[in-house]
C-alpha positions as CSV (number, residue, x, y, z in Angstrom):
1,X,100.6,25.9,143.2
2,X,103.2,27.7,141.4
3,X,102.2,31.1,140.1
4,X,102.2,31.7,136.1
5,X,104.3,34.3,134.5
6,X,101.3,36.6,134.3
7,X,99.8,35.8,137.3
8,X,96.4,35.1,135.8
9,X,94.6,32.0,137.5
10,X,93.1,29.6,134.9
11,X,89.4,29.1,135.2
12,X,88.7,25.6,138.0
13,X,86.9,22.7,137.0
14,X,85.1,22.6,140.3
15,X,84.0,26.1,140.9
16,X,80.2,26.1,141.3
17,X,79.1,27.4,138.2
18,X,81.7,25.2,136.0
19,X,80.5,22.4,137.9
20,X,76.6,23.2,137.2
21,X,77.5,23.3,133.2
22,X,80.0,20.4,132.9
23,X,77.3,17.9,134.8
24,X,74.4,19.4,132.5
25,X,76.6,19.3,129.4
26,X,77.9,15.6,130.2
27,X,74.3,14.6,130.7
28,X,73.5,15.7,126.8
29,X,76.4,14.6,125.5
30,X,76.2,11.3,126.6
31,X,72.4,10.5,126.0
32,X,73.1,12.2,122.2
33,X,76.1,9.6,122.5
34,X,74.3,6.4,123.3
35,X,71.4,7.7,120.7
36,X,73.3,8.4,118.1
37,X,75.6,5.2,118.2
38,X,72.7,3.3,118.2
39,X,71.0,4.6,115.6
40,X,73.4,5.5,113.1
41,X,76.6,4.1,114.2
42,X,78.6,6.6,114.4
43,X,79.2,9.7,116.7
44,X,80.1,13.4,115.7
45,X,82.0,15.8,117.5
46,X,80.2,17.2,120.3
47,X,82.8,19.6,121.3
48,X,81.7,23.2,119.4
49,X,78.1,22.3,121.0
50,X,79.5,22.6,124.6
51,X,81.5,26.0,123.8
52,X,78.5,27.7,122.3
53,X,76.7,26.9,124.9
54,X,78.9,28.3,127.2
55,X,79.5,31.3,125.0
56,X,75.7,31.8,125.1
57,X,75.7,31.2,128.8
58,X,78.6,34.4,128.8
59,X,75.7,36.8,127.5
60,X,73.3,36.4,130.1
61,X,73.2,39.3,132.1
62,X,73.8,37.0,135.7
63,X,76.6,37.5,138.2
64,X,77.3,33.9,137.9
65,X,77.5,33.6,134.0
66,X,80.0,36.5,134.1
67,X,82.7,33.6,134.2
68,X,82.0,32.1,131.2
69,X,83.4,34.8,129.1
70,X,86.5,33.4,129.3
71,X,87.8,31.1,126.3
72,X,89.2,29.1,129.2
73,X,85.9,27.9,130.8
74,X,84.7,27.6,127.1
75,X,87.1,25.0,126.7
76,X,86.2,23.4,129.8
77,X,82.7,23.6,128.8
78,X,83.7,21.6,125.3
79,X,86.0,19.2,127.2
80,X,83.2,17.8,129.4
81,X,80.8,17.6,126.7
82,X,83.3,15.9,124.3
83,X,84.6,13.6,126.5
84,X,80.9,12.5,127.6
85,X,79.5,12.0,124.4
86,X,82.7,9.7,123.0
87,X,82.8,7.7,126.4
88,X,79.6,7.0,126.9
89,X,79.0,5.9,123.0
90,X,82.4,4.5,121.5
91,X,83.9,3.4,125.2
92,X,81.0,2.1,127.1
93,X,77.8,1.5,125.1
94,X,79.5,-0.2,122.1
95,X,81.5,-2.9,124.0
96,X,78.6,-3.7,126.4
97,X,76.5,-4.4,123.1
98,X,78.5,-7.0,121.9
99,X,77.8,-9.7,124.7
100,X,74.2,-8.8,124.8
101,X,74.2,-9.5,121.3
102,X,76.4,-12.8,121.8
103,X,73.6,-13.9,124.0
104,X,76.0,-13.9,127.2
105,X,73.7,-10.8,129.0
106,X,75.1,-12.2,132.6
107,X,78.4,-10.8,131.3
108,X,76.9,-6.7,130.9
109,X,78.0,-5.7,133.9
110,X,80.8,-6.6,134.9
111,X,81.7,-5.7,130.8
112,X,80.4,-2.3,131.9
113,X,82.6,-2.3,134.8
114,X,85.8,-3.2,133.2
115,X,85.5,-0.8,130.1
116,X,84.8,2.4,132.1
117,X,88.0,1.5,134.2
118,X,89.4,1.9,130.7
119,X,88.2,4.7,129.6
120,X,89.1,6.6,132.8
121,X,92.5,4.9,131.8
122,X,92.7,6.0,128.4
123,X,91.8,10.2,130.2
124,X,94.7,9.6,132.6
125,X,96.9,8.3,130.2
126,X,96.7,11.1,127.6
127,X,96.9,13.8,130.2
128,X,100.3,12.2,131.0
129,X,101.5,12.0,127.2
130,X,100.1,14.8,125.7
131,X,103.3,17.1,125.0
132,X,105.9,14.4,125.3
133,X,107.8,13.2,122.2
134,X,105.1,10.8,121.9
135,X,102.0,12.9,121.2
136,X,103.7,16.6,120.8
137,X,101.5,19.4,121.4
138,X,102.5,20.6,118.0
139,X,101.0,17.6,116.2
140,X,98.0,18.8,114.2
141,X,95.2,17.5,116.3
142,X,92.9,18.9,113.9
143,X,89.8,18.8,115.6
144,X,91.4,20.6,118.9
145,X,92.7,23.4,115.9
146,X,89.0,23.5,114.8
147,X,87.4,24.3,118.8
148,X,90.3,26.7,119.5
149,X,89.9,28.5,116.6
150,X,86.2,29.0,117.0
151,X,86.6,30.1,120.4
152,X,89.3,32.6,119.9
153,X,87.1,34.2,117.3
154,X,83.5,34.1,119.0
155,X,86.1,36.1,121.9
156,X,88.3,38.6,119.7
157,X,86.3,38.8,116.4
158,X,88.2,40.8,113.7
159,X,89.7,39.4,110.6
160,X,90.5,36.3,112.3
161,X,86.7,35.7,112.9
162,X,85.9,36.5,109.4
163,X,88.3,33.9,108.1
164,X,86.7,31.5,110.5
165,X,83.5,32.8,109.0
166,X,84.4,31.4,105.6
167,X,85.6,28.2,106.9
168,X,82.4,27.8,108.2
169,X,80.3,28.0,105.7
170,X,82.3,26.2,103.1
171,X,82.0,23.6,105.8
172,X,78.9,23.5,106.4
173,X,78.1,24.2,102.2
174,X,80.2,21.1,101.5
175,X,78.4,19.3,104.2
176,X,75.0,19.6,102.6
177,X,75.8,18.1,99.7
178,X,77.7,15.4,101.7
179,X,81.1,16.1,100.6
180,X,83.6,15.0,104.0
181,X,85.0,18.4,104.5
182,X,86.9,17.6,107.5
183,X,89.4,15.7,105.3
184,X,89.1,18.8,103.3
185,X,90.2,20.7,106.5
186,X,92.5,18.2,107.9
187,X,94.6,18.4,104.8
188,X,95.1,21.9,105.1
189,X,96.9,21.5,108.5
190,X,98.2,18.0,109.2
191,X,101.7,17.0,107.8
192,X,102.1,16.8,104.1
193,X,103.6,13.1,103.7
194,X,100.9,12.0,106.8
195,X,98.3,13.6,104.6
196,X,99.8,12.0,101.7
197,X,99.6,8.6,102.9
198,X,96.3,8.8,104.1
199,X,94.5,10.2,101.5
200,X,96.4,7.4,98.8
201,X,95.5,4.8,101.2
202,X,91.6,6.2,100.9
203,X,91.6,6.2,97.8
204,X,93.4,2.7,96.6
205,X,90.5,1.0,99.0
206,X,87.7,2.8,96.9
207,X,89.1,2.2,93.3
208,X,91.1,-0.7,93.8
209,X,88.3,-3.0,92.7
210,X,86.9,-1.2,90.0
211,X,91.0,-0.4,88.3
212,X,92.3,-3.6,89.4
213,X,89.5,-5.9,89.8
214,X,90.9,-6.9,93.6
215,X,88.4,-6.3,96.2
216,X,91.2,-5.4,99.5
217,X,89.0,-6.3,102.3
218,X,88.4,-9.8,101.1
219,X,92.5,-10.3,100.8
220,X,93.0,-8.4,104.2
221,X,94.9,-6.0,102.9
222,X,94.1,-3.0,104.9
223,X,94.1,-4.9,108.0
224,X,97.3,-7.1,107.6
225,X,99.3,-3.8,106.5
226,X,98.0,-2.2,109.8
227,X,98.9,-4.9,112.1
228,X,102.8,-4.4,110.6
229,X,102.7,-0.6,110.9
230,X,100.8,-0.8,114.3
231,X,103.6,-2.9,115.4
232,X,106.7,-0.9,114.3
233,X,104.8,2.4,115.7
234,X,105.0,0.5,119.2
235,X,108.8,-0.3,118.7
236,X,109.4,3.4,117.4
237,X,107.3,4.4,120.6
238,X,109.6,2.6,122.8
239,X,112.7,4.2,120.5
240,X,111.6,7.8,121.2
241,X,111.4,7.0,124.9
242,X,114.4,5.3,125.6
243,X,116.4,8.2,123.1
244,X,114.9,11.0,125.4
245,X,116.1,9.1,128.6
246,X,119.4,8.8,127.1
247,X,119.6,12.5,126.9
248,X,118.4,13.5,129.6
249,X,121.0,10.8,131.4
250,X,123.7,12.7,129.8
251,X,122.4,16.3,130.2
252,X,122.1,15.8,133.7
253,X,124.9,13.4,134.9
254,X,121.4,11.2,136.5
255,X,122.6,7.6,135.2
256,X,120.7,4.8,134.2
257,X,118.1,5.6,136.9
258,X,116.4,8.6,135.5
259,X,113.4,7.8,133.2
260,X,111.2,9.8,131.1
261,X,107.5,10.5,132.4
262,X,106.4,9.2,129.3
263,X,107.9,6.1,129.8
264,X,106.6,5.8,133.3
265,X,103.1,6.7,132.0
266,X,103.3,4.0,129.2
267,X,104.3,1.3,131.6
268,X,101.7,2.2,134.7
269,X,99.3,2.6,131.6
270,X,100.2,-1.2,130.8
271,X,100.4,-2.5,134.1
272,X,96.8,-0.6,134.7
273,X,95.3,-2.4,131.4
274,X,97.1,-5.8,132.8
275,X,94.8,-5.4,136.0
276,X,91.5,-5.1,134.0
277,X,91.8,-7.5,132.1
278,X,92.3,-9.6,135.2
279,X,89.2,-8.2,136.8
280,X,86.9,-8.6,133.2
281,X,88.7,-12.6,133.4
282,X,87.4,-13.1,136.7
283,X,84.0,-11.2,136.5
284,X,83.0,-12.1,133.6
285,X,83.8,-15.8,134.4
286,X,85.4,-16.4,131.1
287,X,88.1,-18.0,132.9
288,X,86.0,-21.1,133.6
289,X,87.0,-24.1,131.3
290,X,89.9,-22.1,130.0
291,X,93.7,-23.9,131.0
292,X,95.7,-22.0,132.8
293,X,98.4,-21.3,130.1
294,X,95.8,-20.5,128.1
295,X,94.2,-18.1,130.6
296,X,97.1,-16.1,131.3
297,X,98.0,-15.7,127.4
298,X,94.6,-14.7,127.1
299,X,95.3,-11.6,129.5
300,X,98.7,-10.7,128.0
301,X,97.3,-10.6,124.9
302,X,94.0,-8.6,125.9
303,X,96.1,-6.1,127.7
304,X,98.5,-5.6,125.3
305,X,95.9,-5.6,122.5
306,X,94.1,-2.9,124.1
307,X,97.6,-0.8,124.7
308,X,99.0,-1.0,120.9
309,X,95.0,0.0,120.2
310,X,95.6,2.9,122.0
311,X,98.6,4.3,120.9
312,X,97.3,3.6,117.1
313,X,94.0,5.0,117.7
314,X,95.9,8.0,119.2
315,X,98.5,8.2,116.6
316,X,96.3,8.5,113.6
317,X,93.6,10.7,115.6
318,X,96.9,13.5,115.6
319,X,97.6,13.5,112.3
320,X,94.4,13.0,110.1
321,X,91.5,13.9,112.3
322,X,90.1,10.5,111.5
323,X,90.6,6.9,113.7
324,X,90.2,3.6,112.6
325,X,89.0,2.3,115.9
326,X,86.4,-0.5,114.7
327,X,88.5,-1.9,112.3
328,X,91.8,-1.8,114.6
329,X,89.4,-3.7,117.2
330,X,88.1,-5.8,114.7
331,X,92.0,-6.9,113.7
332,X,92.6,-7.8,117.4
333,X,89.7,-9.7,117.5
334,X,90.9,-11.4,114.1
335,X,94.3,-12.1,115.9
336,X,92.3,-13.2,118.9
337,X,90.4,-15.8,117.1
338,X,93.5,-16.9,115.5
339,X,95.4,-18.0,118.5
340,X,91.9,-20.2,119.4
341,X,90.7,-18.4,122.7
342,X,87.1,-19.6,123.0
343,X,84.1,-17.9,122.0
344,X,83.2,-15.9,125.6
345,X,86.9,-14.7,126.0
346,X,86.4,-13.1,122.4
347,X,83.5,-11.5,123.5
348,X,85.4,-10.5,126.3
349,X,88.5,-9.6,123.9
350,X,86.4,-7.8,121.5
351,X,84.7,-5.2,124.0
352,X,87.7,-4.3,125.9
353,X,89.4,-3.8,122.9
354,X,86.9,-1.7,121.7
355,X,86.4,0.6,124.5
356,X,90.7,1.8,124.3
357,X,91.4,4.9,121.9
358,X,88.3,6.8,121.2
359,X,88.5,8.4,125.1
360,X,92.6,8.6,124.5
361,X,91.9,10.5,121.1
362,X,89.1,12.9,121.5
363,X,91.0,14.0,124.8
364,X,94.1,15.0,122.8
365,X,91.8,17.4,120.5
366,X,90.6,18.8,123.8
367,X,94.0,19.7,125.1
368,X,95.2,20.7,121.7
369,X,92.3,23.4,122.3
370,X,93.7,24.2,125.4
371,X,97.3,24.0,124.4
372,X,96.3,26.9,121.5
373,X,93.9,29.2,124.2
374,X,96.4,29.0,126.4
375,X,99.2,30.7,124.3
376,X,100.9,27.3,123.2
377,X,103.0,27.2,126.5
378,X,104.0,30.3,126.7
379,X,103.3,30.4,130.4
380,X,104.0,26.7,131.4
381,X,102.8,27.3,135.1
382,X,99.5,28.3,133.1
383,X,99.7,25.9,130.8
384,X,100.3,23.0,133.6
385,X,97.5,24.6,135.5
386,X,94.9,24.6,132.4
387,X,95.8,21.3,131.5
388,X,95.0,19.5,134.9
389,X,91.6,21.6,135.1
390,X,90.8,20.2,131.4
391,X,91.5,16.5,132.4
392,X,89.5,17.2,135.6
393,X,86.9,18.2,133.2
394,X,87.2,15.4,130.9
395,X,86.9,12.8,133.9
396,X,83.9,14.3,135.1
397,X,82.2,13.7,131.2
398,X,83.5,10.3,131.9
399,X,82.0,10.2,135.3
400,X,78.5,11.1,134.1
401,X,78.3,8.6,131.0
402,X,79.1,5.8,133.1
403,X,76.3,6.9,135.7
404,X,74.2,7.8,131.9
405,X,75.1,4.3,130.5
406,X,74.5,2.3,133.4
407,X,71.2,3.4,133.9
408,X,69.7,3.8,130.5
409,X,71.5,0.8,128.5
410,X,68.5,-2.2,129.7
411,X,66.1,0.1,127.6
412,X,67.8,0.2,124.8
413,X,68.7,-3.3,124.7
414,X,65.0,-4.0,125.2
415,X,64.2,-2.1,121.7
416,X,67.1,-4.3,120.2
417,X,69.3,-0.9,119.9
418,X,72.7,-1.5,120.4
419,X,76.2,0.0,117.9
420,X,76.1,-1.6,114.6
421,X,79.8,-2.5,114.6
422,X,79.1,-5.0,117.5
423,X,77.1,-7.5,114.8
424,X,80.2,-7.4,112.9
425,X,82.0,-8.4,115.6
426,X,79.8,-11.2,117.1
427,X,79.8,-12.7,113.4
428,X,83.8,-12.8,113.4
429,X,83.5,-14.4,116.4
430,X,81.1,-16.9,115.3
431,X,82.4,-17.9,111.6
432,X,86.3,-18.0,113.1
433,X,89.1,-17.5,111.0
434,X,90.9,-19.9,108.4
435,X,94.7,-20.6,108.1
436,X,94.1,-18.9,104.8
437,X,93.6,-15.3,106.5
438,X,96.1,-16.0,108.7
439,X,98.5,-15.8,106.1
440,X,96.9,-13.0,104.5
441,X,97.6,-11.4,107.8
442,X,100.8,-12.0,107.8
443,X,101.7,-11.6,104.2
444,X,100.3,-7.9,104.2
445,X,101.9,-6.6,107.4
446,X,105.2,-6.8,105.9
447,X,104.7,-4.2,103.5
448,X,103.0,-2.1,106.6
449,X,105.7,-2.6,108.6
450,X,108.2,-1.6,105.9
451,X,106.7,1.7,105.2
452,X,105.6,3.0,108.6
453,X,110.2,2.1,109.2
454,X,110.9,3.7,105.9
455,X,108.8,7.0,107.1
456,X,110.0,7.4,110.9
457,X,107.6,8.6,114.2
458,X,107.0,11.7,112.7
459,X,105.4,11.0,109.1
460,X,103.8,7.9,110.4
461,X,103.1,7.0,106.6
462,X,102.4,2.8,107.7
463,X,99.8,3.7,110.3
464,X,98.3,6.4,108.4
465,X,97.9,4.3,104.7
466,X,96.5,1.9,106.4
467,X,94.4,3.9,108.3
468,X,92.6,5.2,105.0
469,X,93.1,1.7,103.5
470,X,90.3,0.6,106.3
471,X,88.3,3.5,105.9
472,X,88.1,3.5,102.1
473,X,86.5,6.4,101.5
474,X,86.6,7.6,97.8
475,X,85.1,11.2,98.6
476,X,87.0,12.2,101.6
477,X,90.6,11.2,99.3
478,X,89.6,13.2,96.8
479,X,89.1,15.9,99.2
480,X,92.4,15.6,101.3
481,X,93.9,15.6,97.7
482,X,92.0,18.9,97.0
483,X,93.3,20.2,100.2
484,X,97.0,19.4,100.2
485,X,96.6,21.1,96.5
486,X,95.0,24.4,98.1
487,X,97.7,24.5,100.7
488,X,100.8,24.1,98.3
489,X,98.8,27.0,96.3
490,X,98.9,29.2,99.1
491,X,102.4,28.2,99.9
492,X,103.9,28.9,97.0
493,X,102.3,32.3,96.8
494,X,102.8,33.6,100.2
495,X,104.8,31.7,101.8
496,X,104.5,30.6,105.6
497,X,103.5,34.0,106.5
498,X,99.9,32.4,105.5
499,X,100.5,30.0,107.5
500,X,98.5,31.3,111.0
501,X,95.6,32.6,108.1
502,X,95.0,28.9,107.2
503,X,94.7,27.1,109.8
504,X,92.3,29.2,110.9
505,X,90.3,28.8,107.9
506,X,90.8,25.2,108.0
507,X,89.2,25.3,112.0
508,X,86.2,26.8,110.5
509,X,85.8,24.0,107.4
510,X,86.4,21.0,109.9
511,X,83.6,23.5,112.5
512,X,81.5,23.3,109.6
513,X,81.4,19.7,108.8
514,X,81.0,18.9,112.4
515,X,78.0,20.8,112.9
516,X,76.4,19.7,110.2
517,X,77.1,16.1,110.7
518,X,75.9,16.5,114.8
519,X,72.6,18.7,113.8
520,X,71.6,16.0,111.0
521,X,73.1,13.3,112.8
522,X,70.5,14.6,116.0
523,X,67.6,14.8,113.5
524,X,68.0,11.7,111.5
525,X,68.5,9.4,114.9
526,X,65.5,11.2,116.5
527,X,63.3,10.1,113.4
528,X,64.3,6.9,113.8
C-alpha cells in the first residue's frame, strides 16, 4: 500500500472492534429497514444513527472504544448502517414482495438470490464511479454533506458546531410540523438550475390540476418526460466517457487502446447485470413458454432496464437529495408490459428493476462523507485508502441484510407485510397497458429528452424536472424555492466567502429532517 502524504493510516474495516460495530449496526439497520418499508413504505436515512452511535461508543472509558474517536471509523460506522438499512428494505425486501404478492411464492428465492447479486453490484459499481466525470466527488450529494458535517462538528466543536447546531433545530422544528426540510437543505447546496428544475417540476405535478384542470399522472406526463431525459443522460454518459478517453489518448500518446476506468466499470457493470438477469430467467423458470427471441429480448431489456435505472437513480440522488426509484421502476415495468413479455417475466422485470439505484445512491452519500472527512483529496493515497475501507464497510451492511432478509422475510409475508409500492406494481402488471399510453409515453419523452440536451451532464435539468414531476410534492417545492431564495440572499450579501458557513448549516437542516423522520418513522411502524 502506498503511504499517504501524511503518513496517517485510515481507520480498517476489519479491525476487531470495527468489525464488532459494523455487524451490530447492520443488524439494526436492516431489521428498522424491513420494518419500516413494510409499514410505512418508505425508509429514512439511517446514516447519523450509526455515527452517534459510534461517537457515543468514543466516550466510553475502554481501551478498545479509544478507536472510535476518529471521524474516520464514524464514517465507517454510518456507512455500514446506511448501507444495511437501504439494501435490505429498497434492494431486497421490496422486490421479493412483489411475486409473493403475484401469487408466484416458488419464485422468492431465487428473486432473493438474483437482487442481492444486484445490490452488491450496484456497491461495486459506485465505488468504481464515484469521482469520475460521471458522479464527481464535487457533486452535492447532500445527504453525504449532511453526515460529514455532523461528524466534523461532534469532533472539533467551535463555531462550526454551532452553525450545525442551528441547522439542526430548524430541521428538526420544520420537521414537527411536517414541513420536508431536506428540500429546504438540499436547495441550499445543490446546483442552482438542478435545484431549479426540480423544485418547478414539484410543483407543476401538485398544482397542475387545480390551475389547469389536467391531472399529469393520468396523461403520463411525468413518466413519458423521464423516459426521454433518462435516455439522453445515458447517451451524455457515454459522451463524457468517450471525451475523457480522447484526452487522455492524446495527453499520453496511448492510442485508441487506453480507456477510461469509468468506462470499463460501466461496461463490466452491464455485462454483470446481463448475467443476472440470466440467472433470475433460469431460476425463476420464467423462461418456460417464452420463444426464444422473445427470451433473449426479455434479458436485454431487463439488463439494460436495470443499468439506465441506475445511473438515473444515481444521477438525481447527487443533485437533489431525493430519488425517484418507484416510479422509474414502475416506467420500466410500463415499457416492459408494452413490448408484451408475459405476466411472470414482469414480475420478474419489475423486482430486478426495483432492487438497482437505492444501494448505488445511498453509497455515493457515504463516500461523499468520506470524500469531505478526508480533506476532499487532499491526500489521494488517503483518500484511495478511506474509500476502499468505506466500500468494504458498505458490502458488509449488504452482507448482513441479505443474511437479515433471508431469514426474517417468511414472517412477514405470513402477517401479509410486504412494501406498499409492490401492489402498485402487481396491478400494472395485471390491467396491462393500452396503445393509448404508449403514445402518451412517447409523446412526453420528447420534451424530456429536449431539455435534459438543452441543459448538458452537469445541470441535468430533464432528469431532475421529471424527477419532481413524479414526486409531486407541493410542500417540499415551495421549500427548495424558499431555499434557493435564502442562498441568493446570502450570496448577494457576502459573497462566496459564506459559502463553507452554509453548507454547514444546510448539513444540519437535512440532519434535522432525518432524525425526525427515522425517530417518528421508528415509533409510528412499532405502533403498527
Amino acid at each position: 500500500m502506498e503511504p499517504s502524504k501524511t503518513g496517517a493510516a485510515h481507520p480498517k474495516a476489519l479491525a476487531p472492534a470495527n468489525l464488532v460495530l459494523t455487524l451490530v449496526l447492520s443488524v439494526l439497520g436492516a431489521v428498522i429497514g424491513m420494518q419500516m418499508m413494510a409499514s410505512l413504505g418508505i425508509v429514512p436515512s439511517t446514516s447519523l444513527i450509526g455515527a452517534l452511535a459510534a461517537m457515543t461508543l468514543a466516550r466510553v472509558p475502554l481501551a478498545m472504544c479509544r478507536g472510535f474517536r476518529s471521524p474516520h471509523a464514524q464514517n465507517l460506522a454510518q456507512t455500514s448502517m446506511s448501507s444495511a438499512t437501504f439494501g435490505a428494505a429498497n434492494s431486497l425486501f421490496l422486490p421479493i414482495g412483489i411475486p409473493f404478492l403475484f401469487g408466484l411464492p416458488e419464485m422468492v428465492v431465487p428473486m432473493l438470490v438474483g437482487v442481492g447479486l444486484a445490490m452488491l453490484l450496484d456497491g461495486w459499481m459506485l465505488y468504481r464511479l464515484f469521482d469520475t466525470p460521471i458522479f464527481p466527488a464535487r457533486n452535492p450529494w447532500p445527504l453525504g454533506i449532511a453526515a460529514a458535517e455532523a461528524i466534523k462538528a461532534g469532533d472539533s466543536g467551535g463555531r462550526q458546531a454551532h452553525l450545525l447546531l442551528a441547522g439542526l433545530a430548524l430541521g428538526l422544528a420544520g420537521a414537527a410540523l411536517t414541513l420536508p426540510m431536506s428540500a429546504f437543505g438540499v436547495a441550499l447546496v445543490g446546483g442552482w438550475a438542478a435545484m431549479a428544475a426540480f423544485g418547478c417540476g414539484l410543483l407543476a405535478k401538485a398544482y397542475a390540476g387545480t390551475l389547469l384542470g389536467v391531472d399529469l399522472a393520468r396523461i403520463y406526463l411525468p413518466h413519458g418526460m423521464m423516459i426521454g431525459a433518462g435516455l439522453v443522460a445515458l447517451i451524455q454518459v457515454g459522451r463524457l466517457i468517450l471525451e475523457r478517453r480522447a484526452a487522455a489518448d492524446t495527453a499520453s500518446g496511448a492510442g485508441a487502446g487506453a480507456v477510461a476506468p469509468a468506462g470499463a466499470s460501466l461496461r463490466l457493470g452491464a455485462l454483470g447485470y446481463l448475467a443476472i438477469m440470466v440467472l433470475l430467467a433460469a431460476g425463476t423458470g420464467v423462461y418456460v413458454g417464452m420463444a426464444p427471441g422473445m427470451l433473449v429480448a426479455f434479458i436485454l431489456y431487463g439488463a439494460a432496464a436495470a443499468f439506465v435505472h441506475e445511473i438515473i437513480v444515481g444521477i438525481a440522488a447527487m443533485h437533489a437529495g431525493w430519488f425517484p426509484a418507484f416510479a422509474v421502476a414502475l416506467i420500466t415495468l410500463l415499457v416492459g408490459i408494452g413490448l408484451g413479455f408475459p405476466p411472470p417475466a414482469l414480475v420478474v422485470l419489475a423486482g430486478f428493476s426495483a432492487s438497482t439505484g437505492p444501494a448505488f445512491a445511498d453509497m455515493g452519500y457515504d463516500l461523499k462523507a468520506g470524500h469531505l472527512l478526508r480533506g476532499v483529496g487532499a491526500d489521494p493515497a488517503f483518500e484511495r485508502d478511506g474509500r476502499r475501507q468505506q466500500t468494504l464497510a458498505g458490502m458488509l451492511g449488504f452482507g448482513v441484510a441479505i443474511v437479515v432478509v433471508a431469514l426474517s422475510y417468511k414472517s412477514f409475508f405470513a402477517n401479509h407485510l410486504t412494501a406498499p409500492i409492490d401492489a402498485a406494481y402487481v396491478a400494472a402488471i395485471r390491467a396491462g397497458i393500452s396503445g393509448e399510453t404508449a403514445r402518451a409515453l412517447a409523446l412526453w419523452a420528447i420534451p424530456g429528452a429536449a431539455l435534459q440536451w438543452l441543459g448538458g451532464s452537469r445541470r441535468q435539468l430533464g432528469v431532475l424536472l421529471a424527477t419532481g414531476l413524479l414526486i409531486g410534492n407541493p410542500w417540499a417545492g415551495w421549500m427548495v424555492a424558499a431555499g434557493l431564495l435564502c442562498r441568493w440572499a446570502v450570496h448577494r450579501s457576502a459573497g462566496d466567502a459564506a459559502k463553507a458557513r452554509v453548507e454547514v448549516f444546510a448539513g444540519g437542516v437535512i440532519a434535522g429532517d432525518a432524525l425526525y423522520g427515522f425517530a417518528s418513522g421508528l415509533v409510528r411502524s412499532l405502533r403498527k
